[in-house]
C-alpha positions in Angstrom: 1.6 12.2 -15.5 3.0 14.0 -12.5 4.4 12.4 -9.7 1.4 12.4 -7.0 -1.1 10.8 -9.4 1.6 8.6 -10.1 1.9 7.8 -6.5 -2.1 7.2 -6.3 -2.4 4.9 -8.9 0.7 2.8 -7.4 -1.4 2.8 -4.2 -4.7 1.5 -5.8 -2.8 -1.2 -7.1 -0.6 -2.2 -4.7 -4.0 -2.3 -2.5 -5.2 -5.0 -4.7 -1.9 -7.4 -4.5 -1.8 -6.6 -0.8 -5.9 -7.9 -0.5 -4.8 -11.0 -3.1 -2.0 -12.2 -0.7 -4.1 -12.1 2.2 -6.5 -14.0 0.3 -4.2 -17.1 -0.9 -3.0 -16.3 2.8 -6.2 -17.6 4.0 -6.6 -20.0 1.4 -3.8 -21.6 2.4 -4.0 -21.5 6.1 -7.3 -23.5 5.6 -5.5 -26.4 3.8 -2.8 -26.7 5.9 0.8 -25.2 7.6 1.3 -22.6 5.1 4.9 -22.3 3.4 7.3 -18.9 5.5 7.0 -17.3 2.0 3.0 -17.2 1.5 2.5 -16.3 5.7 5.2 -13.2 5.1 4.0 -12.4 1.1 1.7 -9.6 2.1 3.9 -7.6 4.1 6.0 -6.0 1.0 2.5 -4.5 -0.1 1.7 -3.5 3.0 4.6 -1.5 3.9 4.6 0.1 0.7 1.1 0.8 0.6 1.8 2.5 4.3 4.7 4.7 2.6 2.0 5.7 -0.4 -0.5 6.4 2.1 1.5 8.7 4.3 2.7 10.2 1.4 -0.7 11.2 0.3 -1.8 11.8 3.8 0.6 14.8 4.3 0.4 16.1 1.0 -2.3 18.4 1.5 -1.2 19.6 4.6 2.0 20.6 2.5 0.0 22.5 0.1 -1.8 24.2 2.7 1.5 25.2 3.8 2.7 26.7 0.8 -0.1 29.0 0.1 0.2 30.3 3.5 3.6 31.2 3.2 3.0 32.5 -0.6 
């Protein structure tokens, strides 16, 4: 498996832990103060999930790049 599909599937995945922690985010705002660790738990995903994206994002642009160049 090459490195960009690699890259996609780490994105679909990391977009379902990101949607999970926003979910026990919420769960747990509605029974009460929340602990620091469950208010700041999706922001790892998130960050790395905009890294992925941005990744993807330019890559075509890249490989437009190349073939004009070629």
């Amino acid at each position: 498996m090459n490195i960009n599909a690699w890259i996609r599937r780490t994105h679909r995945w990391l977009s379902i832990v990101f949607t999970l922690t926003v979910i026990a985010n919420f769960v747990a705002m509605a029974l009460g103060e929340p602990p620091a660790f469950v208010v700041y738990a999706p922001l790892l995903p998130l960050f790395l999930l905009l890294f992925s994206g941005l990744y993807m994002f330019v890559l075509p642009y890249v490989a437009g790049a190349k073939r004009v160049h070629d």
